[in-house]
MIPA-833663 format. One line per field, with one value per residue: residue number from 1; x, y, z of N, C-alpha, C, O in turn. Coordinates in pm, whole numbers, plus 50000, padded with zeros to 5 digits. Layout:
N
i: NUM;...
n.east: X;...
n.north: Y;...
n.up: Z;...
ca.east: X;...
ca.north: Y;...
ca.up: Z;...
c.east: X;...
c.north: Y;...
c.up: Z;...
o.east: X;...
o.north: Y;...
o.up: Z;...
//
This chain:
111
i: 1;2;3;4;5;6;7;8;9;10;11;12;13;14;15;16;17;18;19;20;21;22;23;24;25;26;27;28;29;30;31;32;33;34;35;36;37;38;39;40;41;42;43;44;45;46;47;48;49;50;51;52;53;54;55;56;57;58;59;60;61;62;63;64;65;66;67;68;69;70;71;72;73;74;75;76;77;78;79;80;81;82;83;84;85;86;87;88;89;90;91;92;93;94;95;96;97;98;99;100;101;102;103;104;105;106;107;108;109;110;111
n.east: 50084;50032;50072;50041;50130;50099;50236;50336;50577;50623;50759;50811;50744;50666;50686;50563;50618;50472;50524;50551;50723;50679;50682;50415;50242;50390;50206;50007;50064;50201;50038;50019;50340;50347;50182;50317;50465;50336;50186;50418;50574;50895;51077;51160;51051;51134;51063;51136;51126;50928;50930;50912;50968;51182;51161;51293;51121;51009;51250;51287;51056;51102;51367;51268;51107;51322;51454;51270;51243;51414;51470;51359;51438;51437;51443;51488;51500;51630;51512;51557;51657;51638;51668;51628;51578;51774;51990;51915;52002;52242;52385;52323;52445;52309;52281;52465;52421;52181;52032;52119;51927;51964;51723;51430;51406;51657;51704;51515;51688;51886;51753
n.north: 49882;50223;50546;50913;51226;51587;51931;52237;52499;52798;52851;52621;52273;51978;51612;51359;51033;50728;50382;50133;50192;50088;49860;49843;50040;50274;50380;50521;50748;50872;51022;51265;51364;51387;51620;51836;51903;52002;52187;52421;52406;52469;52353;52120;51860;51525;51391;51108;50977;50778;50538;50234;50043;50050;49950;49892;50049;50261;50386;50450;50662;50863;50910;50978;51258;51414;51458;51587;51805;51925;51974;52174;52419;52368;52160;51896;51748;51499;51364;51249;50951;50620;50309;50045;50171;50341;50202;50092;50329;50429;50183;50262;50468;50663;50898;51055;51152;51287;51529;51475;51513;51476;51555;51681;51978;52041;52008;52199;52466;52698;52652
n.up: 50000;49952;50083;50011;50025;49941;50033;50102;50131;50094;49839;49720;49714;49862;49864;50028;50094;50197;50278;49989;49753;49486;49120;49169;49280;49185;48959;49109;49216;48978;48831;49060;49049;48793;48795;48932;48696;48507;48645;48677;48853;49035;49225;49438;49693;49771;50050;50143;50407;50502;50318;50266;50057;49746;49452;49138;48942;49108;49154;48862;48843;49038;48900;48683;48771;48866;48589;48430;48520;48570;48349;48297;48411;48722;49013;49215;49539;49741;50074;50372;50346;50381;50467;50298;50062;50048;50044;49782;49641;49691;49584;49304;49296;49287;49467;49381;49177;49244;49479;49794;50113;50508;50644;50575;50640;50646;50347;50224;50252;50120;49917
ca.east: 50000;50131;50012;50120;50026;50183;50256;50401;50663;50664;50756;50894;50651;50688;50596;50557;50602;50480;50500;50615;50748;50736;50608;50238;50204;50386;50100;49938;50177;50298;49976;50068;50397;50281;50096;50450;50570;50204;50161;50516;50696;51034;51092;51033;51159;51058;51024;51151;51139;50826;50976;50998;51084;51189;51207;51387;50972;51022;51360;51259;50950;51231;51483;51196;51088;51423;51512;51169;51179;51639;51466;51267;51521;51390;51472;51454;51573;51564;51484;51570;51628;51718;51662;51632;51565;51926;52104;51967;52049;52389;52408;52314;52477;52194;52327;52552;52339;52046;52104;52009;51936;51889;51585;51304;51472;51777;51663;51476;51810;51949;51708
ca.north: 50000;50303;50689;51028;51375;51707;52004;52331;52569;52864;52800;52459;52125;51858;51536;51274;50913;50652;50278;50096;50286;49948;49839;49834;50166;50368;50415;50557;50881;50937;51174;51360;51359;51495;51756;51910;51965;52077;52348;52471;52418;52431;52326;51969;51772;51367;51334;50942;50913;50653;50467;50124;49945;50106;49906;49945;50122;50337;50452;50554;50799;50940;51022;51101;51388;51487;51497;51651;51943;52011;52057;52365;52469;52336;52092;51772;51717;51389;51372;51142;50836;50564;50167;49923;50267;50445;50086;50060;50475;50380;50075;50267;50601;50807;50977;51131;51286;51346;51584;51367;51533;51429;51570;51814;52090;52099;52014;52335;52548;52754;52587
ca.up: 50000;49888;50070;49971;50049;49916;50131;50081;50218;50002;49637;49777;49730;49950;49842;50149;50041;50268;50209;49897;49596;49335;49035;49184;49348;49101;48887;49169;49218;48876;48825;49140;48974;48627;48799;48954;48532;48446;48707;48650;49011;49024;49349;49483;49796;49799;50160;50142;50531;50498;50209;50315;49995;49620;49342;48976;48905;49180;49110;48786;48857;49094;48824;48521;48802;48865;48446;48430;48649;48554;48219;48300;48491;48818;49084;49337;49667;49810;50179;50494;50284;50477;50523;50167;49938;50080;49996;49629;49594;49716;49450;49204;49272;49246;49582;49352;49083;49330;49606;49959;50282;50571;50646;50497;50670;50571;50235;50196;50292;49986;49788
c.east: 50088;49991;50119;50083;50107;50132;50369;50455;50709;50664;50823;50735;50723;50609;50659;50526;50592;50438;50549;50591;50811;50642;50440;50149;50254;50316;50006;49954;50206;50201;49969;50211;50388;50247;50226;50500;50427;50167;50332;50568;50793;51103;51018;51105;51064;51125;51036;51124;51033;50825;51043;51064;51076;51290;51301;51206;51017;51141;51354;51141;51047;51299;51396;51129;51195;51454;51398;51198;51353;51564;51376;51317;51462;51510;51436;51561;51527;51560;51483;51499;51689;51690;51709;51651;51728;51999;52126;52001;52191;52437;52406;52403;52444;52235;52399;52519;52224;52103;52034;52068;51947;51754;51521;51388;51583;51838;51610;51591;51903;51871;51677
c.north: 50124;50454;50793;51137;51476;51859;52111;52439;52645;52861;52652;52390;52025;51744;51371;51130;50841;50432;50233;50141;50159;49941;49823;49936;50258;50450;50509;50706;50924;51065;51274;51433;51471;51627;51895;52016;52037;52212;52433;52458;52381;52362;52194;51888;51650;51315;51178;50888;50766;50552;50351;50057;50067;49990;49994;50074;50266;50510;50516;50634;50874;51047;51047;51267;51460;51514;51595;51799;52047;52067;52174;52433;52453;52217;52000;51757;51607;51417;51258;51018;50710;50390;50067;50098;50336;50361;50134;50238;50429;50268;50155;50407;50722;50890;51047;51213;51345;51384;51507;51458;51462;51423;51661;51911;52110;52068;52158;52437;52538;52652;52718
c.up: 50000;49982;50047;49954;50005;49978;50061;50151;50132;49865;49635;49755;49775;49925;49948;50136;50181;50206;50096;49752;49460;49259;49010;49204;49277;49011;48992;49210;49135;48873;48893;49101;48864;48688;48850;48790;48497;48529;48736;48795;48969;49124;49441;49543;49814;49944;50174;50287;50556;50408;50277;50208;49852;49513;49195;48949;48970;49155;48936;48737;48945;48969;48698;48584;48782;48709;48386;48461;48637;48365;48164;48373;48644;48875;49164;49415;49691;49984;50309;50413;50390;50460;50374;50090;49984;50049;49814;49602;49566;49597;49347;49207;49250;49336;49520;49254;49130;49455;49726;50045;50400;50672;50549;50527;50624;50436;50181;50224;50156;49937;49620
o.east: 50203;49871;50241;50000;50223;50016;50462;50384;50813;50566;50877;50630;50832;50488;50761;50412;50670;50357;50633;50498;50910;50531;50370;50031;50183;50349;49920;49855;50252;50240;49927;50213;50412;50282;50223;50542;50439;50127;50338;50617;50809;51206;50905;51206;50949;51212;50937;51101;51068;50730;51156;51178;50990;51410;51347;51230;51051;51133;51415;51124;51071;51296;51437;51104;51195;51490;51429;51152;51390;51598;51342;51250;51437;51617;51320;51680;51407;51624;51384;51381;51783;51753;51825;51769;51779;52107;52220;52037;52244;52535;52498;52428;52496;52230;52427;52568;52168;52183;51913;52186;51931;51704;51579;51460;51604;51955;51675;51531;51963;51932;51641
o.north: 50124;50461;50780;51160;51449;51898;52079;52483;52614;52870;52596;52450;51991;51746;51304;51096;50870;50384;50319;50135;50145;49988;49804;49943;50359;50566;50575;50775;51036;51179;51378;51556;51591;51733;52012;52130;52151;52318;52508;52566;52290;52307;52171;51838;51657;51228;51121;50767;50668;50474;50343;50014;50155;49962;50107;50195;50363;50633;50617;50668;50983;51168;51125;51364;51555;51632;51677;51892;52160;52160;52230;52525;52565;52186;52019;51752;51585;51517;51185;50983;50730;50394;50028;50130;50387;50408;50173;50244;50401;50293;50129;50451;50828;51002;51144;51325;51439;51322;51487;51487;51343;51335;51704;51942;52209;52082;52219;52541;52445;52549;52672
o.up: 50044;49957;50058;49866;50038;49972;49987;50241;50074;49792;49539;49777;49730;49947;49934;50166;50272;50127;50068;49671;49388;49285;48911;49171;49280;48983;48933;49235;49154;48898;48843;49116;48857;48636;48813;48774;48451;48480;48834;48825;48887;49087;49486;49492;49858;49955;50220;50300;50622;50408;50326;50221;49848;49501;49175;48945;48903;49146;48901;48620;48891;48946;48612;48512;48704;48702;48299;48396;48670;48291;48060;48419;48688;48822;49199;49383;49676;50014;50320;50402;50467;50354;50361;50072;49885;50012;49745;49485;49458;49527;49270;49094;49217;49285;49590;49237;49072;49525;49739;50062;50372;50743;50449;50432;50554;50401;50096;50199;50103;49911;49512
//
């Protein structure tokens, strides 16, 4: 089961993943997703702290926001990633083309 609520802090969106970000539940977010490139925000922190598992699916609605949002000159922060989803980051290296916090807060700082 997959929830997810979005929250705002200025010209910042916060999007609050809880539960499993895989091949079942992705479909369920992308149009929250979409709606980020359709109402023009530039500004967008994925709140991972409730992210228990992230598949290969997962990981890429991740990086089509992030290639999304660098190509309107915008941005993604990731956010207090941590348990199975901070391993496969780490495997894959995304930690290194995606900026990771470790929380919301000091995600939003110089954004």
């Amino acid at each position: 089961m997959l929830r997810y609520n979005v929250s705002h802090s200025g010209d910042i969106s916060i999007l609050k993943v809880d539960g499993k970000l895989d091949c079942l539940t992705v479909p369920e977010v992308r149009p929250e997703i979409d709606k980020f490139v359709e109402r023009d925000v530039k500004k967008v922190i994925l709140d991972a702290s409730g992210i228990e598992l992230l598949d290969s699916s997962g990981v890429a609605v991740i990086v089509s926001l992030f290639k999304r949002l660098r190509a309107v000159g915008g941005d993604v922060r990731i956010a207090a990633l941590g348990g199975q989803p901070k391993s496969i980051f780490n495997l894959l290296r995304l930690d290194r083309a995606l900026p990771v916090f470790p929380t919301v807060e000091e995600a939003t700082k110089g954004f």
